[in-house]
Every structure is written in C-alpha cells, then in structure tokens.
KELUM-741729 format. One record per residue (C-alpha): residue number from 1; x, z, y; residue in three letters. Coordinates in Angstrom, 1 decimal. Example, Ala and Ser with C-alpha at 12.3 -4.5 7.8 and 13.67 -1.06 7.14 Angstrom:
   nr       X       Z       Y  rest
    1    12.3     7.8    -4.5   ALA
    2    13.7     7.1    -1.1   SER
// end
This chain:
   nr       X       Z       Y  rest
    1    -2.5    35.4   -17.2   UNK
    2    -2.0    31.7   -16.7   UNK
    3    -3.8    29.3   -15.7   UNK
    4    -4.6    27.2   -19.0   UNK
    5    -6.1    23.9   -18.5   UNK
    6    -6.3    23.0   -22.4   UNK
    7    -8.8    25.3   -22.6   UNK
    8   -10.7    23.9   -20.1   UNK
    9   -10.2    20.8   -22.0   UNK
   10   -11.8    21.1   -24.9   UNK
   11   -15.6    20.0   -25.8   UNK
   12   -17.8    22.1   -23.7   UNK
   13   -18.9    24.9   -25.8   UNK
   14   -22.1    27.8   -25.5   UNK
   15   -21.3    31.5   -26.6   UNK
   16   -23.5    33.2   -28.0   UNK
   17   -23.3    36.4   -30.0   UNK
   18   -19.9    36.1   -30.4   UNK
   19   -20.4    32.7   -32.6   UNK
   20   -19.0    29.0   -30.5   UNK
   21   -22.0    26.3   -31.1   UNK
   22   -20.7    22.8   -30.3   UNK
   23   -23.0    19.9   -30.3   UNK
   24   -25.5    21.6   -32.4   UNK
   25   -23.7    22.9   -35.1   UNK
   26   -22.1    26.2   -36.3   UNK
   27   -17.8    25.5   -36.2   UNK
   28   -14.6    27.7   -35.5   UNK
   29   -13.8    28.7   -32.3   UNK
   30   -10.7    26.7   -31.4   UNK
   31    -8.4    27.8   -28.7   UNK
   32    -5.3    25.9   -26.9   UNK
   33    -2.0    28.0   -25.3   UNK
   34     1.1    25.6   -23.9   UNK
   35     4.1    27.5   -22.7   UNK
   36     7.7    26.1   -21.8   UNK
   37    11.0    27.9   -21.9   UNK
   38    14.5    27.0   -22.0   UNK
   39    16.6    28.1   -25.0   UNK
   40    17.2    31.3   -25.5   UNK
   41    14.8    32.7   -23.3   UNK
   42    11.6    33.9   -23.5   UNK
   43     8.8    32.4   -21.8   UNK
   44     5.8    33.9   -20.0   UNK
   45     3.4    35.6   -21.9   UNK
   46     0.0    34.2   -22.2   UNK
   47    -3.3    35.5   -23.7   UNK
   48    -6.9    33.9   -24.8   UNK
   49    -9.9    35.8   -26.1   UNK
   50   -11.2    35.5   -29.7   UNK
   51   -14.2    35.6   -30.9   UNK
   52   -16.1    38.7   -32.1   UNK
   53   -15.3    40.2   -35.7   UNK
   54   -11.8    39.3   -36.1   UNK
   55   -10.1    41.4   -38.6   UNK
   56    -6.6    40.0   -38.4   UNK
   57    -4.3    37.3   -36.9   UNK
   58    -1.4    35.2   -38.2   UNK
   59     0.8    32.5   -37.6   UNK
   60     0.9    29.1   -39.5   UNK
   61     1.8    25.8   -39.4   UNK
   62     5.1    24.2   -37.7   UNK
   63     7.3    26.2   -35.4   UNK
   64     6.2    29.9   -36.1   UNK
   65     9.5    31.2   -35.6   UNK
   66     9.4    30.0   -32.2   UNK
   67     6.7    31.6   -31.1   UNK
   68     5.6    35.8   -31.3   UNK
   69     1.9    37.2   -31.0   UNK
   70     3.0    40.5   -28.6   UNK
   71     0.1    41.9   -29.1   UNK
   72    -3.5    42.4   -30.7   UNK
   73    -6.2    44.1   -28.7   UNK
   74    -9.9    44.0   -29.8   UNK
   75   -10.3    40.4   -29.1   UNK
   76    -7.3    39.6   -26.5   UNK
   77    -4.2    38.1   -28.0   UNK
   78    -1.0    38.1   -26.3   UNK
   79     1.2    35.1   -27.4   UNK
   80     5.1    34.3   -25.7   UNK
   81     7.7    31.1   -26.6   UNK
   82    11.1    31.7   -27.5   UNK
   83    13.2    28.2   -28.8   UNK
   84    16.2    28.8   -30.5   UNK
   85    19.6    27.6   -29.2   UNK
   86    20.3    23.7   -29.0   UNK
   87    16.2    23.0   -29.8   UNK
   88    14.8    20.8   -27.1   UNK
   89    11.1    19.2   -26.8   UNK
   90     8.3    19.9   -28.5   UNK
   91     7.5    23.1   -30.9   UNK
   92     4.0    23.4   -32.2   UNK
   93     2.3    26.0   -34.5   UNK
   94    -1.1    27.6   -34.9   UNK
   95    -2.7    30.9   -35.0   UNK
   96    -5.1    31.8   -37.9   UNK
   97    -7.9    34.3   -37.1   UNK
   98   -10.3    35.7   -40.5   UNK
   99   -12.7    38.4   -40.2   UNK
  100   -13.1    41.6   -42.5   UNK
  101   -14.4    38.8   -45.3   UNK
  102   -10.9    37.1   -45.1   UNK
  103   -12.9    34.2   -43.3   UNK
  104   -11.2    31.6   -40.8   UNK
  105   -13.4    32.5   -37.7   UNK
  106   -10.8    31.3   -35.0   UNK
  107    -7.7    28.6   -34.8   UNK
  108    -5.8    28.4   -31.9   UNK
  109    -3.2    25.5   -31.3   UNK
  110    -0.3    26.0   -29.9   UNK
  111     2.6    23.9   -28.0   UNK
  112     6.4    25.1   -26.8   UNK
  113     8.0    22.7   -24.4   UNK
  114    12.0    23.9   -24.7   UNK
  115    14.5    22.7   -22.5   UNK
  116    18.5    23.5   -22.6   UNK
  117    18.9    24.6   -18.8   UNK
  118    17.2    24.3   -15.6   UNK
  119    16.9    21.3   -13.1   UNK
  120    19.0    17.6   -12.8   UNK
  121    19.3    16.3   -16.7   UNK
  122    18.2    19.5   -18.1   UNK
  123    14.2    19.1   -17.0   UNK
  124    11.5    18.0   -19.1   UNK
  125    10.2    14.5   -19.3   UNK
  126     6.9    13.7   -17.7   UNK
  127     5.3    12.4   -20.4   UNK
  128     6.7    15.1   -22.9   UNK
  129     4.8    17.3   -19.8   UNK
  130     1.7    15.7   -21.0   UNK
  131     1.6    15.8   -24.3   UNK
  132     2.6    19.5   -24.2   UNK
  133    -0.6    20.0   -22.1   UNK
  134    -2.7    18.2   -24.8   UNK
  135    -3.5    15.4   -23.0   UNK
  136    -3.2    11.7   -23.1   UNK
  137    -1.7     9.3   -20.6   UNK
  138     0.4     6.1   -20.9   UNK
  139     2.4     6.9   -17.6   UNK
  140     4.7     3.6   -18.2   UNK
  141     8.1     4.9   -19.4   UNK
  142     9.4     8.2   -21.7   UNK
  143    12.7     8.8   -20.5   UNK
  144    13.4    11.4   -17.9   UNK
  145    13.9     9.0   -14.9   UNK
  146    12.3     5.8   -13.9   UNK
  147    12.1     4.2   -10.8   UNK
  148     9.8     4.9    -7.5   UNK
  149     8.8     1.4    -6.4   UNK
  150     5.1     0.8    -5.8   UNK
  151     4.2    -1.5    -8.7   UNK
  152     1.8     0.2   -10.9   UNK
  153     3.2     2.2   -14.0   UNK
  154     1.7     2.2   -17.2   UNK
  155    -2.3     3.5   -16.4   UNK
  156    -1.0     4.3   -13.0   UNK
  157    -4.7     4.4   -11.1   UNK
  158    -4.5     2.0    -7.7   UNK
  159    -6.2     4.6    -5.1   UNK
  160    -4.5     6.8    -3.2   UNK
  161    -7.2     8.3    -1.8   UNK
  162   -10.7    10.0    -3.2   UNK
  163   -13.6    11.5    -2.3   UNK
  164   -15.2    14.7    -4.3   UNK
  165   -16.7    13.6    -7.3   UNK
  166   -20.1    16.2    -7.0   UNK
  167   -20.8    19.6    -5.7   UNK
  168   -18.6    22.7    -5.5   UNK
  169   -15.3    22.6    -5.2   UNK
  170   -12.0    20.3    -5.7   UNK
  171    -9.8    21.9    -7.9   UNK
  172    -6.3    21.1    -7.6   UNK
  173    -4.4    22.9   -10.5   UNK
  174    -0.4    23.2   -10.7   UNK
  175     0.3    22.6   -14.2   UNK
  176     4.2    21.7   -14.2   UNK
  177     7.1    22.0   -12.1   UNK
  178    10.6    20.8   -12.4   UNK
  179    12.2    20.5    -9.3   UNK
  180    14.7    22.8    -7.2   UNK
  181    14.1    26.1    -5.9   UNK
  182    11.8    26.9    -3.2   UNK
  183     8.7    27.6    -2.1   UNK
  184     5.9    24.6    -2.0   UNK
  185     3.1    24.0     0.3   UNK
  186     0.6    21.8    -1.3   UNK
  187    -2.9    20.2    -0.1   UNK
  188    -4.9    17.4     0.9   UNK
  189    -4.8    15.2     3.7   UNK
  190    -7.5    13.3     6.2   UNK
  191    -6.3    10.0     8.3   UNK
  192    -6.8    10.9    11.6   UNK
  193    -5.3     7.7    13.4   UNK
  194    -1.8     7.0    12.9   UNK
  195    -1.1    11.2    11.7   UNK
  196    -2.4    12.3     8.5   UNK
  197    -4.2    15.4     9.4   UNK
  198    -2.7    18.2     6.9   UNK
  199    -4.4    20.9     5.0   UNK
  200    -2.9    22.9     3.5   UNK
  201    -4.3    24.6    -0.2   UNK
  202    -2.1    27.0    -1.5   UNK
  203     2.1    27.6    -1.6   UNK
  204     4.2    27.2    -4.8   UNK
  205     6.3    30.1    -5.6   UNK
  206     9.9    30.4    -5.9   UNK
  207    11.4    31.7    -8.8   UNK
  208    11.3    35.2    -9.6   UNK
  209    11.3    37.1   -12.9   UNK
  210    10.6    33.8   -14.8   UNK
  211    12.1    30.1   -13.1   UNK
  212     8.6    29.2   -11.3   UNK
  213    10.5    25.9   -10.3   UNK
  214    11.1    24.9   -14.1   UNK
  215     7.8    25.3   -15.8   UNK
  216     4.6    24.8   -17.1   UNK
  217     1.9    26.7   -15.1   UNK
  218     3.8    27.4   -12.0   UNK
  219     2.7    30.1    -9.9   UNK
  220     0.8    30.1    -6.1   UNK
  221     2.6    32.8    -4.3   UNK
  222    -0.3    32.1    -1.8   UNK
  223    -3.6    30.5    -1.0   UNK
  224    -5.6    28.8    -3.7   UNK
  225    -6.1    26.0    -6.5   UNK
  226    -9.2    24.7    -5.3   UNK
  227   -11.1    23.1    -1.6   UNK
  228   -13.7    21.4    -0.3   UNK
  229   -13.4    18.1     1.7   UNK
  230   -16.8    17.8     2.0   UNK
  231   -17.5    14.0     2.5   UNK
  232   -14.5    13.1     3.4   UNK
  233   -11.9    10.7     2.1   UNK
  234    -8.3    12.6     1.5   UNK
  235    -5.0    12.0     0.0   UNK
  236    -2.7    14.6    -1.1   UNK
  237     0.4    15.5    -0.1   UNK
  238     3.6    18.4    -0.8   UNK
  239     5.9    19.6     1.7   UNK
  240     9.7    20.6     0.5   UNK
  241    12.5    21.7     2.4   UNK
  242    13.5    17.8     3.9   UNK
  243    10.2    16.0     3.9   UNK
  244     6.3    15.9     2.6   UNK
  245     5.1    13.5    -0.1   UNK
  246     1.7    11.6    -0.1   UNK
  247    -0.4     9.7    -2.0   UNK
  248    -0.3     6.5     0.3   UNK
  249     3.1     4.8     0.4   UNK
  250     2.8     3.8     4.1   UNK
  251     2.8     7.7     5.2   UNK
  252     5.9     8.1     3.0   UNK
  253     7.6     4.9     4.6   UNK
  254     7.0     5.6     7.8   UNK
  255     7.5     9.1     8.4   UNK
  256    10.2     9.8     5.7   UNK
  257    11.6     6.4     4.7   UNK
  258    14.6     7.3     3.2   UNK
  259    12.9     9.1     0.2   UNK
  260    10.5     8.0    -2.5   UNK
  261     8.4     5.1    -1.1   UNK
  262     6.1     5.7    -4.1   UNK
  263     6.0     9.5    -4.0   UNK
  264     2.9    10.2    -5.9   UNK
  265     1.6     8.5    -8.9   UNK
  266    -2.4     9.5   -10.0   UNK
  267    -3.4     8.6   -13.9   UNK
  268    -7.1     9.3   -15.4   UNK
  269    -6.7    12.2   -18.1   UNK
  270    -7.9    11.8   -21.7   UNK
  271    -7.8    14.9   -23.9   UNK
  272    -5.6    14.6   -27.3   UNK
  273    -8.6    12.8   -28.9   UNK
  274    -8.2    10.1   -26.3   UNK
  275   -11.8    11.2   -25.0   UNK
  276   -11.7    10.1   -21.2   UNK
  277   -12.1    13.7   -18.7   UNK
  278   -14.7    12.6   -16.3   UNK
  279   -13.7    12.8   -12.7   UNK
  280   -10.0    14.5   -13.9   UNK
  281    -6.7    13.0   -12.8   UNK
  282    -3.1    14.0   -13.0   UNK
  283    -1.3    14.0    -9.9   UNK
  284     2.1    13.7    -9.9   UNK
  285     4.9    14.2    -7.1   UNK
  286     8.4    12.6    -7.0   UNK
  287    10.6    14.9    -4.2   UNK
  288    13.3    13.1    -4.5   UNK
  289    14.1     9.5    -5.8   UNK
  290    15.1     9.2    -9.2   UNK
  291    11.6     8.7   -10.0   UNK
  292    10.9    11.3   -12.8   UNK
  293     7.4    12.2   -10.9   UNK
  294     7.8    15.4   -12.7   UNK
  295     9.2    17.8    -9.8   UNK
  296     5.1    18.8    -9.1   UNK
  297     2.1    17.9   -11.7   UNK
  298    -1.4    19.0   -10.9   UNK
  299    -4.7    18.8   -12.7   UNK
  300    -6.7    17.7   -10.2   UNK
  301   -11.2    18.0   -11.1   UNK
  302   -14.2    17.3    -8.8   UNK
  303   -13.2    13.9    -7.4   UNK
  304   -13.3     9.9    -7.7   UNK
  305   -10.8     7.3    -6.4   UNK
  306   -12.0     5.4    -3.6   UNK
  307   -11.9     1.5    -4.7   UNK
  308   -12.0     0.2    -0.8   UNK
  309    -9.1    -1.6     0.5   UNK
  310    -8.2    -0.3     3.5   UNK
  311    -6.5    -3.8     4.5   UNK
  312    -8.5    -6.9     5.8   UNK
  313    -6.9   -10.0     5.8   UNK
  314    -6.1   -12.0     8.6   UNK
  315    -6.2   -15.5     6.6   UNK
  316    -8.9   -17.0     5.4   UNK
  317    -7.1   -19.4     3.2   UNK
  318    -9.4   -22.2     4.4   UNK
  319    -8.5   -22.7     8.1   UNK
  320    -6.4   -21.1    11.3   UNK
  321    -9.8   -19.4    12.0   UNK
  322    -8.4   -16.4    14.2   UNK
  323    -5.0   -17.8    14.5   UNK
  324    -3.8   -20.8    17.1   UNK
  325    -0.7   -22.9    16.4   UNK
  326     3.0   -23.5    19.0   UNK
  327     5.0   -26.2    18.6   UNK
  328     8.1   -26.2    20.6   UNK
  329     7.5   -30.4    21.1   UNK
  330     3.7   -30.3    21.3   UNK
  331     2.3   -26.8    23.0   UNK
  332    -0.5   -25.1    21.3   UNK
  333    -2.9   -25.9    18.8   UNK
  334    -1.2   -29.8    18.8   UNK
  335     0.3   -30.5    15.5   UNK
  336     0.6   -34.3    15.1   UNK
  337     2.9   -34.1    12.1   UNK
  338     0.5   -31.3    10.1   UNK
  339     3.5   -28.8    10.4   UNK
  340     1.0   -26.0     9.5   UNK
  341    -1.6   -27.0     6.8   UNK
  342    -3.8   -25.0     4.2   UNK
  343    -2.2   -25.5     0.5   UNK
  344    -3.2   -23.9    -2.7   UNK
  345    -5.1   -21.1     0.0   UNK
  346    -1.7   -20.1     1.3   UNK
  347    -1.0   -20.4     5.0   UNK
  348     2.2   -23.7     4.4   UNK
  349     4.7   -25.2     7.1   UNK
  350     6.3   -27.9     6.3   UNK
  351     8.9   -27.0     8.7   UNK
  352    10.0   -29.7     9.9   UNK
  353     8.6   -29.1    13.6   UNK
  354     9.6   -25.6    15.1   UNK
  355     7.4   -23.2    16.0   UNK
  356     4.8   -20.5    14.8   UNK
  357     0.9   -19.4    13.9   UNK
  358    -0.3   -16.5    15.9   UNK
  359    -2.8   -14.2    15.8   UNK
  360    -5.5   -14.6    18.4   UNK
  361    -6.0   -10.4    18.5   UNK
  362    -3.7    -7.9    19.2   UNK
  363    -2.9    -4.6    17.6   UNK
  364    -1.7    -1.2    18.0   UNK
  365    -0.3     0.8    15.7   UNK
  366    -0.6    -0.9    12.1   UNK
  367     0.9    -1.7     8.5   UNK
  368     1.3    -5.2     8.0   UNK
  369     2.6    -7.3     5.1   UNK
  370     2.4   -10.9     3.3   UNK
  371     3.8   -13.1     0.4   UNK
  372     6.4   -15.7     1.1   UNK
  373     8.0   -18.1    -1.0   UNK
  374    10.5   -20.6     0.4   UNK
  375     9.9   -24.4    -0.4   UNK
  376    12.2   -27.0    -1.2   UNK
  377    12.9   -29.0     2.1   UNK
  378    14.8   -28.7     4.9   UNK
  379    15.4   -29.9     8.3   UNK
  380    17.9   -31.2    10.4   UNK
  381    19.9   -29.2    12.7   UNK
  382    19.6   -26.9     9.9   UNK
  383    19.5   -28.9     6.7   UNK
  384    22.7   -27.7     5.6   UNK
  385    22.1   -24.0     6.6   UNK
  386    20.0   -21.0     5.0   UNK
  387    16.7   -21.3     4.7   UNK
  388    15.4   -19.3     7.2   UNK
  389    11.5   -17.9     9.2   UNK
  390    10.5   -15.1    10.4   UNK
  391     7.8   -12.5    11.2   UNK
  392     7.5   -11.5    15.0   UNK
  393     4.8    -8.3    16.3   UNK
  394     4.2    -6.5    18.9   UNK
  395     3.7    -9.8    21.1   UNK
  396     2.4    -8.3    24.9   UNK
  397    -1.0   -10.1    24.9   UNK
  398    -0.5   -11.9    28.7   UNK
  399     3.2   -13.1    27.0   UNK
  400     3.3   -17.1    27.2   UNK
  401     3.8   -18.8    24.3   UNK
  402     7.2   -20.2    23.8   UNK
  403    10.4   -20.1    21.3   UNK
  404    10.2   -17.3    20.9   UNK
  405     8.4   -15.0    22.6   UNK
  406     9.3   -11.2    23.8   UNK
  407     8.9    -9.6    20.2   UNK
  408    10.7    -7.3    17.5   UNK
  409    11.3    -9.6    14.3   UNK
  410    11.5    -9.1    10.8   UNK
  411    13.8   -11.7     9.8   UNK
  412    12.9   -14.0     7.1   UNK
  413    16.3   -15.8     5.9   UNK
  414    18.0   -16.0     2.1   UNK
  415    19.9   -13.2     2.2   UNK
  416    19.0   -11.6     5.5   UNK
  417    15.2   -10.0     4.5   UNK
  418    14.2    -7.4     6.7   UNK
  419    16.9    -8.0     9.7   UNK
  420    15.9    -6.3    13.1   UNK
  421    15.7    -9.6    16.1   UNK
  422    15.1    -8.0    19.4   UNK
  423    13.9   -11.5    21.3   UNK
  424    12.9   -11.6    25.0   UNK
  425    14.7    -8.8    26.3   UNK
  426    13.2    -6.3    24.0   UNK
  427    14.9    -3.2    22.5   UNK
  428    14.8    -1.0    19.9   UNK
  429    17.4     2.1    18.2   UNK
  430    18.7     1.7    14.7   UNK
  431    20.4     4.7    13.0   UNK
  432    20.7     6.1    17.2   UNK
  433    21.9     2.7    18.1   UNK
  434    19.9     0.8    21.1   UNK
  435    20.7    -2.7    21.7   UNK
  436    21.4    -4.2    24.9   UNK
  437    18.5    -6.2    26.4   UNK
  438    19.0   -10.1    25.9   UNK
  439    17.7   -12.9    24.9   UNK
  440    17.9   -12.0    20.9   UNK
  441    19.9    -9.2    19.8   UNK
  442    20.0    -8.2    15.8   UNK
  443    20.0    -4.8    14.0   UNK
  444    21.5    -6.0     9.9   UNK
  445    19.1    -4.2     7.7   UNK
  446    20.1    -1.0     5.9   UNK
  447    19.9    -2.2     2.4   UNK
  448    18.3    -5.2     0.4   UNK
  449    14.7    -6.0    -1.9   UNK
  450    15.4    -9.5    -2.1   UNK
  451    14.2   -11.5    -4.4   UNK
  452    15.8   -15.2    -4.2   UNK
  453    13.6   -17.9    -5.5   UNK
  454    10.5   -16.0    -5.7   UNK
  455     7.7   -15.0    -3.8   UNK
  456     8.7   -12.0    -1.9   UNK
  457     6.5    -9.4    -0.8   UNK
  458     7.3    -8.2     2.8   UNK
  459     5.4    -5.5     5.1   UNK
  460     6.0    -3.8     8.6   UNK
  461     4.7    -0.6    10.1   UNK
  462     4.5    -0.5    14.0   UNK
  463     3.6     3.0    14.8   UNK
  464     4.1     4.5    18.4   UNK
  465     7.4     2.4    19.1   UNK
  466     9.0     3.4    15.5   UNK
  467     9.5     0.5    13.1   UNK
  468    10.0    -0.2     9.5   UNK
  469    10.3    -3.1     7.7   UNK
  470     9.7    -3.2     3.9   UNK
  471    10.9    -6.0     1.0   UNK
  472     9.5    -5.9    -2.3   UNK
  473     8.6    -1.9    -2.2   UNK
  474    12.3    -1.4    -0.8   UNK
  475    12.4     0.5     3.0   UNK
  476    15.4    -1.9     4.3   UNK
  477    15.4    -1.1     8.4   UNK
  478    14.0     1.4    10.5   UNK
  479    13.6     1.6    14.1   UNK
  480    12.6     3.8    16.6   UNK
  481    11.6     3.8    20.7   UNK
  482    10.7     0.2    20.3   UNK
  483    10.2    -1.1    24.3   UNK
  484     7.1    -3.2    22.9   UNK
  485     4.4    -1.2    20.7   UNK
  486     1.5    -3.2    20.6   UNK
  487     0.4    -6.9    20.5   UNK
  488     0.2   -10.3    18.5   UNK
  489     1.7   -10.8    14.9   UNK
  490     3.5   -14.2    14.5   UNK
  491     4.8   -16.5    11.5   UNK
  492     7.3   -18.6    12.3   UNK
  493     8.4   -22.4    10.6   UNK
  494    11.9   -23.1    11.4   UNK
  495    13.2   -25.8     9.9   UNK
  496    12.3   -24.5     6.2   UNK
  497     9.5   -25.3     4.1   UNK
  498     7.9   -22.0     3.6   UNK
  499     4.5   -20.8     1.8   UNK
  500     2.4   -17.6     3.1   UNK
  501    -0.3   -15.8     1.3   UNK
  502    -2.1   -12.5     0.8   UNK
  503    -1.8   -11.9     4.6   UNK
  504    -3.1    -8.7     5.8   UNK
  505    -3.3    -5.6     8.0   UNK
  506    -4.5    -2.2     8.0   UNK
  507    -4.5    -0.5    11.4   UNK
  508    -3.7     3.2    11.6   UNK
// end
C-alpha cells in the first residue's frame, strides 16, 4: 500500500463503532486516493478502509472510466488509474459507498495525474503535482519549467533551515518524483563549520515493476520517512549521481556551483479548503537546472522554519564603526575631500580620490555579499573609461595598507562583474588554470548576472582556498587552491561614484 498523505490531510476524525464523528456531529466518512500514470498504463494499485456496514461500492462523478475498483473485501477497497491514450493532467472521480438500506455511508475522492511518457517534456507540472495531492500552494509559475534563481517564488517560505516543531518524530514523506533513473539518498543536514554534516534518512528506489522515478508516492528501497534532530537546527538535502541538493544556496554554490543555485524551494501546505496544515511544508528538489523543482517532492510534518538570519552585517549605515578608510594621497582614516561618506544609510564614495574601506576584523572561511549601484560621476584618468570598483578578501591581517593590497578580487566594472584579480602576488586556479604570481593577474568570469543601471546584488564564498563569486543569484567564477584563505574584506572607490548597502557576512 502507498503512502497517502490526503488522508492524513483531512479534518482529524475519532472512530468509533465503525461511525466517523467530526467536530461533534454524525457525517460520512470521506476518504482521499491520488495515483499518477502515464497513458496506457496502469498505475499502482492502492487501497483505503471503509467504514463498517457497507453493502456495496460504485463509481460516480467525472473520470470513472479512468479508474477500476480491483477489488472489494469486507471493508478494504482496492482502486488502480488507467488514462486513455493522448489524455494528460488531471482525472477526478468518486467512489459511492451505501449500506444494506441503500444509504451513502462513505465517499471517497479521487484524483489521476496522466502523463504521455516518462522524463524531459513528458513529466508533470509541479503545481498540477499539488493539486493532484489535494493541496494548495501558489508555488509562483504553472508551466513545467521556471527558473532556479534565489528570488522567492510565489509563497516560496525564506528559511532554509528548521527546527522540530514538537515531540516525536520528523516525518519526511516522498510524495512525487520526476526525475531520471536512479536510486536517491535523501536526509537532513547539521552545519558543522564550513561541511554540512549529512544524515542520511532513507534511499529512493529505482524503477522496477512500476517507473518509481516518474510518480506519485515513490518508493524507499531503504531506510525510513521519518527522524529526529532533536534540538537541532537542519536543512535538507538529496544526493544523485553528479551532485547533492540543499536547502541553503551557499552549500549548493559552493560545493556544486555549476547546478541549481536555488535547489530546493519549501512552501507552507493548505489542504483543498485552503485551511493552513500546521507545522507541514512541501519540500521540493530541483537536480538539475531547468527549474521545474518537481524531480523530488516531500511532505515534510513535525517542524518550524527558523526566522534567524544567519548573516550580521558589517555596516551600520551610520558611521565606519568597524571599518578604517586608505586613501592612496592621504593614508588611513584621512579623507579631506569626504571620498567615503554615509548617504541614504548606504556606505557612498564619491570616487574621486582612490582608495578603499576595510574591515577592521579578519575572517576565515565565510559567504559575503552586498548591494551596489554605480553613480553618475567620474574621474579623471578614468573619466572616459568604465565605471569601475571592486571587492578585495582574504587581506593577510599584518598586510600594509596600500593600492592594493595582496588580495583575490571580485571585480566590480560595467561589464566585467564577478572577474577574478589576483593582486600582490597572490594566486588562485580557474577551470585547472593557476596564474602566475604578479602584481595583478585576472581570471574573466565564466558567465554574466549583470544588471547595468541597477543595483546589483554580489556575494563571495571563501572556503578553505576555493572561491566563488556570485552576481544577482548567477555562480559567474569559481576558484580553487587560493594562496591567501583568510583575512580583511575591502571596498574599493576608483574613480567612480559608487553606492554600497545591505553589507553583510555569515561565517561558515
């Protein structure tokens, strides 16, 4: 039997001699089955108990041909989904249950999701996934792809990680699966430093007698649905063949940045009703990058999002608390023109003097990122020329200030976002590529997230020597083996009026 979540979805109910009593009144029992199949094929049987004294069963309503009841025993039903040839979506029909007085004592809904083959265009929409299931969820878009950048879609929930919700145990329930064939570990995660420490709950099956890779209610060839964290905060992750997928982006950009950046997205469940499921969430995987976040889909029970950023910021958006300024004419923390100034809370150079803001503290191992948005003026030499700044980390913390100091830079120029600078003899290797120590050396970044005009979201992870730099949710560089790992975080004014906001940093 599968698992059935709809039935776990309905309002709780109390048994008692064989009669359903809801909310203090007498009603028929009602029952939910979902099944999914592609034409022409049958799909797995599945079965749900009726209540006592039922005479006889039929079909009604919508679909029946699409559906059979195999078999009537006592109070166990056995019902399959069979769509007909070029029928794809939804089916829907109901099953009728009277007693020996020809009374309806039992209805039981249910809901065929048909598809015309298996995997690429042939899979089922996400939210047609949903709706099948009985549940209710604006997940942002209908079609079968959409994209896997890390703005929020639709009700898309912020957290990426949770805590259990109460006692017993976190239940984390495969309820769809369209991706290709294999078998699937699945979990929860704890950060342990810069490595998510993986646990692993149960495995996926491959396919077998029915496609276990294309379906609703997938099966676990091994392990289990449920776990206990305890009090721990955890993400969740999958593992395919290439790569895992977790809930927080910066795990996905770092370790496997040429895949989904957002691989998971997390919405709150309502049932059909629109009634919110306490403590409930859909979690759903994206394995590779077309962003239909339908290739795994569990109900996941037990557990609340945790609301705490795990960023601090490292501007005030009052003063250069924490920070000290270089001016390549005046030395530090002497700015006789105001070349760094607090404006509308964002951290503003003029420009027109060249130099940088540091940060007083150094750090090791971290995810870093800020708002930018290029002003109006510029200066002479470079009047004429792009507008152009820059973010430089990993500073050594005895290195003397200077233009510029050793450092790996994430290039700040129209039409250059995200460009490796290796400055003061440091190194780094792109795509198995090492530069040759100098005085600045560049590594062109693999691909672009610019945005010219705007303000321009940019982030960099500096984990163990490897090295990623991020533009507007888009992985553009990567590094690895960088000769400096650790230290200060600079922003740079070079001849360009620039604005910086929303600056901040997680360590790992």
């Amino acid at each position: 039997m599968m698992y059935n979540i709809k039935r776990l979805a309905i309002l709780p109910v109390l048994i008692i001699a064989g009669m359903v009593v809801a909310m203090g009144q007498n009603v028929p029992f009602k029952g939910n089955l979902a099944f999914s199949a592609v034409s022409l094929t049958v799909s797995k049987p599945d079965s749900i108990l009726l209540p006592s004294g039922v005479s006889s069963v039929k079909l009604v309503d919508g679909d029946i041909a699409n559906f059979k009841i195999v078999s009537q025993r006592g109070r166990k039903i056995v019902v399959t989904f069979s769509p007909p040839a070029g029928f794809t979506g939804i089916s829907k029909a109901k099953i009728l249950a009277k007693n020996a007085a020809k009374k309806d004592i039992a209805e039981i809904d249910l809901a065929g999701l048909a598809t015309d083959g298996l995997e690429g265009e042939h899979e089922a929409p996400l939210s047609s996934i949903i709706e099948v299931l009985g549940y209710e969820a604006n997940i942002g878009w209908t079609s079968l792809a959409n994209n896997t950048r890390p703005e929020l879609q639709g009700e898309e929930i912020s957290s990426s990680l949770f805590r259990k919700a109460g006692k017993g145990k976190v239940e984390m329930i495969p309820v769809a699966r369209y991706s290709p064939d294999f078998e699937l570990p699945f979990g929860y995660y704890i950060n342990n430093g810069a490595m998510p420490k993986m646990n692993q709950v149960g495995v996926l099956a491959k396919a077998g007698k029915y496609p276990e890779h294309q379906t609703l209610f997938p099966a676990i060839a091994k392990g289990a649905s449920s776990f206990d964290p305890g009090n721990s905060q955890f993400g969740f992750y999958a593992t395919g063949p290439t790569h895992s997928a977790y809930s927080e982006d910066v795990w996905n950009m770092l370790f496997f940045p040429a895949n989904a950046v957002r691989a998971i997205r997390t919405y709150s469940v309502k049932n059909a009703a629109g009634k919110p499921l306490n403590n409930t969430y859909l979690v759903c995987f994206e394995e590779a990058k077309n962003g239909d976040y339908n290739d795994y889909v569990f109900v996941v029970k037990n557990i609340v999002p945790v609301l705490n950023d795990p960023f601090i910021s490292l501007f005030n958006g009052q003063n250069f608390n924490g920070w000290h300024t270089f001016l390549q004419n005046f030395g530090i923390n002497k700015d006789p023109n105001s070349n760094f100034q607090v404006k509308d809370s964002c951290m503003y150079a003029v420009g027109k003097d060249l130099g940088y803001a540091m940060t007083e503290k150094g750090f090791t191992n971290f995810h870093f990122k800020l708002e930018f948005r290029f002003g109006g003026k510029r200066w002479p030499p470079r009047e004429n020329e792009k507008r152009d700044a820059g973010i430089c980390y990993n500073i050594p913390m005895n290195e003397p200030d200077s233009i510029w100091p050793k450092s790996i830079e994430c290039q700040i120029q129209e039409g250059d976002i995200g460009d490796f600078w290796l400055l003061g003899f440091s190194t780094i290797k792109v795509n198995g590529t090492q530069n040759v120590p100098a005085d600045h050396t560049r590594f062109i970044k693999q691909a672009d997230g610019e945005k010219p005009g705007e303000w321009n979201t940019v982030e960099v992870i500096s984990v163990n020597g490897k090295c990623v730099h991020i533009v507007n949710g888009v992985v553009v560089n990567v590094g690895e083996e960088a000769s400096v790992k650790s230290g200060r975080i600079l922003l740079q004014s070079e001849y360009s009026e620039i604005y910086y906001r929303n600056i901040k940093i997680r360590e790992l």
